[in-house]
Residue frames as a rotation matrix with the C-alpha (Angstrom) as fourth column:
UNK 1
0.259 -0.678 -0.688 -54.21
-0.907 -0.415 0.067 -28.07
-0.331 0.607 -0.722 -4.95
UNK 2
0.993 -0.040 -0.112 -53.39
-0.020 0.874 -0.486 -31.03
0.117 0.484 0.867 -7.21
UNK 3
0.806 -0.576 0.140 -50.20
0.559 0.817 0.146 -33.34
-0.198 -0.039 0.979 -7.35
UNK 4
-0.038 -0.798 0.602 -48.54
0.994 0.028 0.101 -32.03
-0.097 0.602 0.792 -9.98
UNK 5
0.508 0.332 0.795 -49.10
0.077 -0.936 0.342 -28.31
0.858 -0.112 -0.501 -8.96
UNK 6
0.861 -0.499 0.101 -47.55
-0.076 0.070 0.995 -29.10
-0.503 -0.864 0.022 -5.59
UNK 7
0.513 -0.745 0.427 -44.75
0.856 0.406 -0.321 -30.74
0.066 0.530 0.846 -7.89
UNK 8
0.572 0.484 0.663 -44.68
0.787 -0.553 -0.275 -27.94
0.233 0.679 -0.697 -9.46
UNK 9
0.873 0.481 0.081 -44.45
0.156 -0.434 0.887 -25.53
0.462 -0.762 -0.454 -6.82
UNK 10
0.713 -0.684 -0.152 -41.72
0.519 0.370 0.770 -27.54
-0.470 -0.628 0.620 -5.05
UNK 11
0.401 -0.829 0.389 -39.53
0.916 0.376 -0.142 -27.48
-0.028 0.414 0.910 -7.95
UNK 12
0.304 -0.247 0.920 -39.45
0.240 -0.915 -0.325 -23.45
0.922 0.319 -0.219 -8.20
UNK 13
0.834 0.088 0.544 -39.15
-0.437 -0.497 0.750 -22.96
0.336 -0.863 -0.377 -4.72
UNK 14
0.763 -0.644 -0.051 -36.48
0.327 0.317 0.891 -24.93
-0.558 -0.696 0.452 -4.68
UNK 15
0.209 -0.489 0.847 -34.68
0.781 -0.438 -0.445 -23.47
0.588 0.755 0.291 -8.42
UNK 16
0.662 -0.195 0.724 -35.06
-0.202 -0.976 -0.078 -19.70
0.722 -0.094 -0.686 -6.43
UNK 17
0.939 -0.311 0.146 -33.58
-0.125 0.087 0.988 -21.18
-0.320 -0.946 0.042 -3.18
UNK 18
0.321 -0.946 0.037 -30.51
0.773 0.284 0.567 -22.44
-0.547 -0.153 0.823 -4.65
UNK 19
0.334 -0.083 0.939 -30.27
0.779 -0.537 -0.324 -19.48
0.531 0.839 -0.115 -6.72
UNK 20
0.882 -0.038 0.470 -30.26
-0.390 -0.616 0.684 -17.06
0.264 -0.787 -0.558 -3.57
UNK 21
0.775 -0.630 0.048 -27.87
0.167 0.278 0.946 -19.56
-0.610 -0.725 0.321 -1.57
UNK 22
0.022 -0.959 0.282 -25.18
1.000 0.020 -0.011 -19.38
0.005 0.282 0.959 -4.73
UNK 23
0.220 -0.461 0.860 -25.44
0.595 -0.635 -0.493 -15.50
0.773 0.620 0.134 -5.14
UNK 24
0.871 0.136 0.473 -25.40
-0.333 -0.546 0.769 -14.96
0.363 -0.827 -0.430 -1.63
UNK 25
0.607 -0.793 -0.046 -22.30
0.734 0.538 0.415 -17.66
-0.305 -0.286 0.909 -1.46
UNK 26
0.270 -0.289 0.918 -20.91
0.882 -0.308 -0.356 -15.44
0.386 0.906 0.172 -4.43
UNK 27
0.579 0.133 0.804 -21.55
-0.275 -0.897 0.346 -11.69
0.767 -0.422 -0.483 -2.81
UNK 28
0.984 -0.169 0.057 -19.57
-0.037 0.116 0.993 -13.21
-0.174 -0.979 0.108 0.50
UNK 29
0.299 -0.805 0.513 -16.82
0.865 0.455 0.209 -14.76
-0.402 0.381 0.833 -1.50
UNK 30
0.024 -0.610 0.792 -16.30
0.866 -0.383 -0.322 -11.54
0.500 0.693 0.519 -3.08
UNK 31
0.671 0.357 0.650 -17.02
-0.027 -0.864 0.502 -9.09
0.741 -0.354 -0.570 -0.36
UNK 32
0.685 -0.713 0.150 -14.31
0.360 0.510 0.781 -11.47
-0.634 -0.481 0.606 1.96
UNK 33
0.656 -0.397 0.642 -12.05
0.751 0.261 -0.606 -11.32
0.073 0.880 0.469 -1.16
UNK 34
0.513 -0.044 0.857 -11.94
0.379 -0.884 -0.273 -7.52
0.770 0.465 -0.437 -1.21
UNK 35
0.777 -0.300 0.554 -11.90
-0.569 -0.710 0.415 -6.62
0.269 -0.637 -0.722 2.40
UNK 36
0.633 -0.699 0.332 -8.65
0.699 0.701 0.143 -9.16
-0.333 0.142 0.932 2.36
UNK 37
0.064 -0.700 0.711 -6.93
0.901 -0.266 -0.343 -7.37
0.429 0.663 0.614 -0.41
UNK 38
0.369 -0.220 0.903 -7.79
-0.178 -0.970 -0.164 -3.82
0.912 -0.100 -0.397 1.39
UNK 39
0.915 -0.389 -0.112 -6.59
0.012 -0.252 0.968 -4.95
-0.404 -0.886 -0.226 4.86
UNK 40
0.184 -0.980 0.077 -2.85
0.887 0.199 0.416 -6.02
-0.423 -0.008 0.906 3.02
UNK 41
0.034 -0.137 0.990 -2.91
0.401 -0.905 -0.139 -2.31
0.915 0.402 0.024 1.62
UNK 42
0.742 -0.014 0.670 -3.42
-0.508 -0.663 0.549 -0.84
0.436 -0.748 -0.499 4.79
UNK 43
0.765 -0.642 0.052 -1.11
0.427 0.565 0.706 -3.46
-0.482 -0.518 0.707 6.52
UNK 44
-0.015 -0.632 0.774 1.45
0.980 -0.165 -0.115 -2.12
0.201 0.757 0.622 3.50
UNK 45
-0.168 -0.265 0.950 1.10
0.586 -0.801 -0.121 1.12
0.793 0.536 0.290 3.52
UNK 46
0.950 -0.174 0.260 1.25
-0.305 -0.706 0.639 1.84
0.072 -0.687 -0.724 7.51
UNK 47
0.443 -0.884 0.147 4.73
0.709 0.446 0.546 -0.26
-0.549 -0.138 0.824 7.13
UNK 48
-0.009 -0.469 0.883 5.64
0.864 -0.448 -0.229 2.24
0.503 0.762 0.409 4.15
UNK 49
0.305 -0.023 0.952 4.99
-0.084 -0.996 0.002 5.09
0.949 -0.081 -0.306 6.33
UNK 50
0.940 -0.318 0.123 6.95
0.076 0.549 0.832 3.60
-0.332 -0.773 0.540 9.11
UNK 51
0.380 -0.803 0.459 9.83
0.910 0.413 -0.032 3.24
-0.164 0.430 0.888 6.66
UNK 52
0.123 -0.156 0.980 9.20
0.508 -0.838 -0.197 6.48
0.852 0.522 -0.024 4.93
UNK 53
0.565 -0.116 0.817 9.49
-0.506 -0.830 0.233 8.62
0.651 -0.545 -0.528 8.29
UNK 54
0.721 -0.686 0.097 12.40
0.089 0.231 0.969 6.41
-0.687 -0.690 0.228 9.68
UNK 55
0.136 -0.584 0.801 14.14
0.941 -0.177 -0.289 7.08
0.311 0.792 0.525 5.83
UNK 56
0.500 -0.059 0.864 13.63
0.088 -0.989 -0.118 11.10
0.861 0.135 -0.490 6.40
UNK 57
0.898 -0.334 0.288 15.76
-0.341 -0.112 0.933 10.37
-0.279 -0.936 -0.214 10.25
UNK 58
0.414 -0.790 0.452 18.05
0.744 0.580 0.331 8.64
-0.524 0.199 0.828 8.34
UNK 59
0.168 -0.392 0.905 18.69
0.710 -0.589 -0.387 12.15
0.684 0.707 0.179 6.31
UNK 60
0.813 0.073 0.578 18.00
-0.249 -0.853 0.458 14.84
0.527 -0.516 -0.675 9.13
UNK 61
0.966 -0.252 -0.048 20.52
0.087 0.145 0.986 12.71
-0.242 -0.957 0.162 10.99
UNK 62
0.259 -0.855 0.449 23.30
0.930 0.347 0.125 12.46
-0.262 0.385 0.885 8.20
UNK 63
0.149 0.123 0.981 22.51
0.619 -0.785 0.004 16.22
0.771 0.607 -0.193 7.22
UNK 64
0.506 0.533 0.678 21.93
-0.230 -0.675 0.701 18.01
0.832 -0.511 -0.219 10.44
UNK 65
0.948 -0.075 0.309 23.71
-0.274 0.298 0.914 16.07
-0.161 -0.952 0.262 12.97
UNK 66
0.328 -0.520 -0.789 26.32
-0.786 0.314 -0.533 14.40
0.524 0.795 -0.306 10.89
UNK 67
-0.184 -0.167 0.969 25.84
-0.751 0.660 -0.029 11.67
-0.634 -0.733 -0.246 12.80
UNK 68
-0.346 0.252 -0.904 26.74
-0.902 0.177 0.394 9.10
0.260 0.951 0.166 10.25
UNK 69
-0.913 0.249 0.322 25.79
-0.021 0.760 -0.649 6.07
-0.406 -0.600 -0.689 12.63
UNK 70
-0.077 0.905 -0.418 22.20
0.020 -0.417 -0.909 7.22
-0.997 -0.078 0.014 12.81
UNK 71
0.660 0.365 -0.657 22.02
-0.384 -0.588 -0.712 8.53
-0.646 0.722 -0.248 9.15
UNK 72
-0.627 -0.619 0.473 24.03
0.001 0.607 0.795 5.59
-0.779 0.498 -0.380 7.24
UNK 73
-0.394 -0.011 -0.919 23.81
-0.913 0.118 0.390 5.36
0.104 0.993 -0.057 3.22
UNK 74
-0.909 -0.282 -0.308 23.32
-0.344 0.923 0.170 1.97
0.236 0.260 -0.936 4.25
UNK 75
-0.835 0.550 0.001 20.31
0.441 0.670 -0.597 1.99
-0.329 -0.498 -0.802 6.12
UNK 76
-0.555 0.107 -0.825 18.75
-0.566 -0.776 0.279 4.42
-0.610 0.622 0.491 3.45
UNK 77
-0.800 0.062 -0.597 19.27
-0.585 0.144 0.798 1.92
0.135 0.988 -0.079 1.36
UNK 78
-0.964 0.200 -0.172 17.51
0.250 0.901 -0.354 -0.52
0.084 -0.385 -0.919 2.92
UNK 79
-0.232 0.953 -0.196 14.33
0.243 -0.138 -0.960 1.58
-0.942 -0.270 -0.200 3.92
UNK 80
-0.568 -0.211 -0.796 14.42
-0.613 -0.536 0.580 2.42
-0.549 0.817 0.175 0.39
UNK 81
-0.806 -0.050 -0.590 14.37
-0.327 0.868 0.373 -0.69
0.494 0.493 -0.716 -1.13
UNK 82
-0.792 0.580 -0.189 11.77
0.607 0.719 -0.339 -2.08
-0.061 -0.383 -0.922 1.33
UNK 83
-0.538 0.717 -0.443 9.70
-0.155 -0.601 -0.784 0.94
-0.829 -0.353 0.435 0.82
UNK 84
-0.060 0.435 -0.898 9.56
-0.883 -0.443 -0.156 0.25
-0.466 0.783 0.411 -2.83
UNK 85
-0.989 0.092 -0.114 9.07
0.103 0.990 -0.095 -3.68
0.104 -0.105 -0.989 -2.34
UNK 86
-0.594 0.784 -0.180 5.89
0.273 -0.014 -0.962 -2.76
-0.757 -0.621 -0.205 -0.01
UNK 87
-0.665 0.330 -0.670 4.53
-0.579 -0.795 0.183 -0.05
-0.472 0.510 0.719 -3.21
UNK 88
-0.869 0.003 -0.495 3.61
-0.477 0.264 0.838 -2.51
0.133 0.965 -0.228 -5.01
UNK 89
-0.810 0.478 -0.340 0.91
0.586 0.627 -0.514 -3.84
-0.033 -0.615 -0.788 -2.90
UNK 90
-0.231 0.688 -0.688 -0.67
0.385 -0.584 -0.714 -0.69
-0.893 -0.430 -0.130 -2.52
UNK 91
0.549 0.646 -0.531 -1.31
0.152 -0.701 -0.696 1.03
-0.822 0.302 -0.483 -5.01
UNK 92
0.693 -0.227 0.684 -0.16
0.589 -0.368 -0.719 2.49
0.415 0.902 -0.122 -9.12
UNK 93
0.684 -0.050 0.728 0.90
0.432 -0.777 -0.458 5.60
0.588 0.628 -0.510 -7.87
UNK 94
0.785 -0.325 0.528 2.56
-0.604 -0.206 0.770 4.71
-0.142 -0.923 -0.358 -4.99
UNK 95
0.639 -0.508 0.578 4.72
0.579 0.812 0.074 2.60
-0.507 0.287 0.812 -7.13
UNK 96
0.788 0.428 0.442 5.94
0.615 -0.512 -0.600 5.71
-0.030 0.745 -0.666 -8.96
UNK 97
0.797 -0.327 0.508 6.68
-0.454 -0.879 0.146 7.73
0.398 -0.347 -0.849 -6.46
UNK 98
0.677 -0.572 0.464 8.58
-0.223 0.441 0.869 4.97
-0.702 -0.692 0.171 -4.37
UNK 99
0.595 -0.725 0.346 10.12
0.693 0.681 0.235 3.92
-0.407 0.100 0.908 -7.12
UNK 100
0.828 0.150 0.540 10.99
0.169 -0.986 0.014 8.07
0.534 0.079 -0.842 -7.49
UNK 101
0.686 -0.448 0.573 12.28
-0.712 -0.576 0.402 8.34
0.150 -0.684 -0.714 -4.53
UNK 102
0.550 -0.680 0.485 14.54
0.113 0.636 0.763 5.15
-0.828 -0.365 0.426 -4.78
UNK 103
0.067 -0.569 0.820 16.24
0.928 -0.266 -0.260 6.36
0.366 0.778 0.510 -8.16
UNK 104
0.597 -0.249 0.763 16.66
-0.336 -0.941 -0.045 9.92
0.729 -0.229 -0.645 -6.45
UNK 105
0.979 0.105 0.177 18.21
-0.204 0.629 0.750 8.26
-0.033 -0.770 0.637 -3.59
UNK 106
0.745 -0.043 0.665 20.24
0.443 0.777 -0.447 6.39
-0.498 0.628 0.598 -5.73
UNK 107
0.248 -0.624 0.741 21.74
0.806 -0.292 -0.515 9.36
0.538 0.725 0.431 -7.33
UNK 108
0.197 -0.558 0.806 22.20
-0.460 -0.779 -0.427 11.89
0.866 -0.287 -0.410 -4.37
UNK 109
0.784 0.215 -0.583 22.48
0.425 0.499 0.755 9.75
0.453 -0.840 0.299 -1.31
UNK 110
0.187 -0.982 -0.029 26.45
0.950 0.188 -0.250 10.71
0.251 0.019 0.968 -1.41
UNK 111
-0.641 -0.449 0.622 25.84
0.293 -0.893 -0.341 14.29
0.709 -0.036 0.704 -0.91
UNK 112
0.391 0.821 -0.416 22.99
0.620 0.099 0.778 14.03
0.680 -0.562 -0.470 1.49
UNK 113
0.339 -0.185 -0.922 25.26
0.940 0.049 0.336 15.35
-0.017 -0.981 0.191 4.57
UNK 114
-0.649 -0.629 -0.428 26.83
0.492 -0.776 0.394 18.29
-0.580 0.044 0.813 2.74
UNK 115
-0.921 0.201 0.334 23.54
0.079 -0.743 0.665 19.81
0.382 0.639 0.668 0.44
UNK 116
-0.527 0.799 -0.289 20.55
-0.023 -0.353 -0.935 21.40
-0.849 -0.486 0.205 1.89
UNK 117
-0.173 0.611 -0.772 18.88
-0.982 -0.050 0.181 21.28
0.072 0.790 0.609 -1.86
UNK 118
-0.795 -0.406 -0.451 19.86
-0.349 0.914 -0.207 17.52
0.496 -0.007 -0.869 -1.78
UNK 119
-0.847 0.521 -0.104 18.06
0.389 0.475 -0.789 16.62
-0.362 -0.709 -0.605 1.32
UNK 120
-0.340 0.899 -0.278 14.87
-0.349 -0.395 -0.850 18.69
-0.873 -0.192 0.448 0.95
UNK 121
-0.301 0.371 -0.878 14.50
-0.828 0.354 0.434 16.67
0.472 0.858 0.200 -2.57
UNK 122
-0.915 -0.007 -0.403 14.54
0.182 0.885 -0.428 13.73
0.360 -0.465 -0.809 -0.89
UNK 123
-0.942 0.297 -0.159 12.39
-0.035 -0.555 -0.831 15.15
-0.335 -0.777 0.533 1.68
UNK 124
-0.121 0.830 -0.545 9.91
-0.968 -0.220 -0.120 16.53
-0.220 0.513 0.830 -0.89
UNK 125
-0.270 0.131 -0.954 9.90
-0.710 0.642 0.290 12.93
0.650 0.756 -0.080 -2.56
UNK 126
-0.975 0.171 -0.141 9.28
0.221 0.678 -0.701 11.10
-0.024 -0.715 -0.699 0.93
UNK 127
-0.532 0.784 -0.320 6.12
-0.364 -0.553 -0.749 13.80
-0.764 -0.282 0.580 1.02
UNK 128
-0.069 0.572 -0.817 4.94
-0.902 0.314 0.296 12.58
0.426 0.758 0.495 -2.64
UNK 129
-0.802 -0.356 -0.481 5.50
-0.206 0.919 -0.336 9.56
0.561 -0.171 -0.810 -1.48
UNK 130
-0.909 0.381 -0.170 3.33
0.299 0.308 -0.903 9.86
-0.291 -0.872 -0.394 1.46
UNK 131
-0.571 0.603 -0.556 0.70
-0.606 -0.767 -0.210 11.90
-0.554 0.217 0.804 -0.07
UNK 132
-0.267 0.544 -0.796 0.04
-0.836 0.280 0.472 9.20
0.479 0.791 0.380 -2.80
UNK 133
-0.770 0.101 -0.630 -0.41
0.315 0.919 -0.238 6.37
0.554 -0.382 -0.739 -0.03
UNK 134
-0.762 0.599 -0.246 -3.13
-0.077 -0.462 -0.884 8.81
-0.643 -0.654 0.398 1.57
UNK 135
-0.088 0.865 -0.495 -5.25
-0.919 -0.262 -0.296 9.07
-0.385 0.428 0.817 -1.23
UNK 136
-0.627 -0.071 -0.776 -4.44
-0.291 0.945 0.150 4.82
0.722 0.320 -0.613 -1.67
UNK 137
-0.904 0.300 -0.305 -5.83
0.407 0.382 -0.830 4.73
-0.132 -0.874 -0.467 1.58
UNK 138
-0.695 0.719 0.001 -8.95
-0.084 -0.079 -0.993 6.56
-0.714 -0.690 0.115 1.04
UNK 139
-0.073 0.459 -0.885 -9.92
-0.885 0.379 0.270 5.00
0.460 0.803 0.378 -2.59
UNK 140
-0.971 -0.221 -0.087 -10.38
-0.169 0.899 -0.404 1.96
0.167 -0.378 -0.911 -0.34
UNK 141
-0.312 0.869 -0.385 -13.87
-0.183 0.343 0.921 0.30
0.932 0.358 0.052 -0.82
């Protein structure tokens, strides 16, 4: 094989190599990237259902028990609010609902202890809630 054939040679073999090494750099960087962004969804959205089924104790207890300790307006608000901080991480439609179920909230919290229709909105709206963080969770790549 002559010189400049070897040359030749070299130079492609080295043009494909670095070609491989950047789209293989590339494919990592973005395959890292992803499974990143889907652990903080899942990190998010077992905290939101943490929140969301210590928010529905925070009714059964003000409703059912009247135990307003347990079932404070105040700490409503709070799991509220942090549920529909967290939404945004996860997912469109889980922004929706959370932010649903913090404007329902919002407007019946005050009667929570005295209306069975009351609560079981809520209720239902914790369930949308949850429902749309299930199907966030299993559109995960």
């Amino acid at each position: 094989m002559e010189q400049s054939q070897k040359l030749k040679l070299f130079y492609i073999t080295s043009i494909f190599s670095m070609v491989f090494a950047v789209l293989g750099f590339s494919y990592n960087a973005w395959r890292m990237e992803l499974s990143e962004d889907n652990n903080n969804i899942r990190t998010a959205a077992f905290e939101v259902l943490l929140q969301l089924s210590e928010l529905e104790q925070v009714i059964y207890a003000a409703h059912y028990d009247k135990n307003f300790q347990e079932g404070s307006p105040r700490k409503g608000w709070v799991k509220v609010g942090l549920i529909e901080d967290l939404s945004i991480l996860i997912g469109p439609q889980v922004k929706v609902n959370a932010t649903e179920l913090k404007r329902l909230w919002g407007e019946n919290w005050q009667a929570v202890p005295e209306s069975e229709q009351i609560s079981q909105l809520l209720v239902s709206q914790i369930d949308e809630v949850r429902l749309s963080l299930r199907q966030a969770l299993q559109d995960l790549e």
